[in-house]
C-alpha positions in Angstrom: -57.8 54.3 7.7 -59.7 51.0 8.3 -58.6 49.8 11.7 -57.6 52.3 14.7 -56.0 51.4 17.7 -58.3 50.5 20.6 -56.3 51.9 23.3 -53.0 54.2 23.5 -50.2 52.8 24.8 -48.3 53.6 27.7 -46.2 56.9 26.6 -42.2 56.0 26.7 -41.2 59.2 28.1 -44.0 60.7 29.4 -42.5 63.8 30.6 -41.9 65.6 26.8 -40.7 64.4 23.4 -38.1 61.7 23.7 -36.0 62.9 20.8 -35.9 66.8 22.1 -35.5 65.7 25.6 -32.3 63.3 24.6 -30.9 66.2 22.4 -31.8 69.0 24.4 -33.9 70.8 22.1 -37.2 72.5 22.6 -41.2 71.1 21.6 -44.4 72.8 21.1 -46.9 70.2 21.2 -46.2 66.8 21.8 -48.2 63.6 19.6 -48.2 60.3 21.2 -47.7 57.1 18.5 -50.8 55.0 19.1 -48.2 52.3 17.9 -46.1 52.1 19.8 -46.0 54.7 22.5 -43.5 57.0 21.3 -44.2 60.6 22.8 -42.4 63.6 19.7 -42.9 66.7 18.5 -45.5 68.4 16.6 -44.7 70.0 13.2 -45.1 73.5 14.9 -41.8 72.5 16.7 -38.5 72.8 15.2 -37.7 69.2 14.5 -40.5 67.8 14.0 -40.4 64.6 15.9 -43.4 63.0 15.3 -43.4 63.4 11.7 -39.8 61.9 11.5 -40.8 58.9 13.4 -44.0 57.9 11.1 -41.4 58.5 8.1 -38.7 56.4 9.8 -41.6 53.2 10.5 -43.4 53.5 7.3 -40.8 50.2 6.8 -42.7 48.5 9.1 -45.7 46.5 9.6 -47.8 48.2 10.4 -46.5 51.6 9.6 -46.8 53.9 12.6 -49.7 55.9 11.0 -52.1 57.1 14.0 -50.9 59.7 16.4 -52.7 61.0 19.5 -52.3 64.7 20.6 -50.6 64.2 24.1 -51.4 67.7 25.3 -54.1 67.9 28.4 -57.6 68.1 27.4 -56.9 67.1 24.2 -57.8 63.4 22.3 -58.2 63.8 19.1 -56.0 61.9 16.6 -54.2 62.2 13.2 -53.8 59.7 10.6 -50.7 60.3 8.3 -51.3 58.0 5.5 -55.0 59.3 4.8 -53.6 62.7 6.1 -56.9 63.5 8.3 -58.1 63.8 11.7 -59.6 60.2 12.9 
């Protein structure tokens, strides 16, 4: 990973995954897209949210590789392509 985001964006829904909170369905951790701003799921949860959602950009440019941990007192961060903590 060559070139990190500087700052996170503002979360959309800053309240819990955006995807479990439409559907009703239940998170463990949450990962914020330093992308974008999208707040999922971790891969501990049941659907897997975050995951999905670098998966459904990698069409993009740029793929939305770098995720945040969104859980308080937490910051580090988690490249998907290079599959390692940044």
């Amino acid at each position: 990973m060559k070139d990190l985001p500087d700052a996170a964006p503002e979360p959309r829904t800053p309240r819990g995954c955006e995807e479990c909170l439409r559907d009703g369905t239940r998170w463990v951790h949450l990962r914020l897209c330093l992308t974008c701003g999208h707040v999922g799921c971790c891969d501990s949860s049941p659907q897997r949210h975050a995951t999905r959602h670098f998966h459904d950009s990698r069409r993009e440019d740029p793929a939305h590789a770098v995720v945040r941990s969104f859980e308080p007192g937490e910051d580090w961060r988690w490249c998907f392509v290079d599959e390692m903590i940044v």
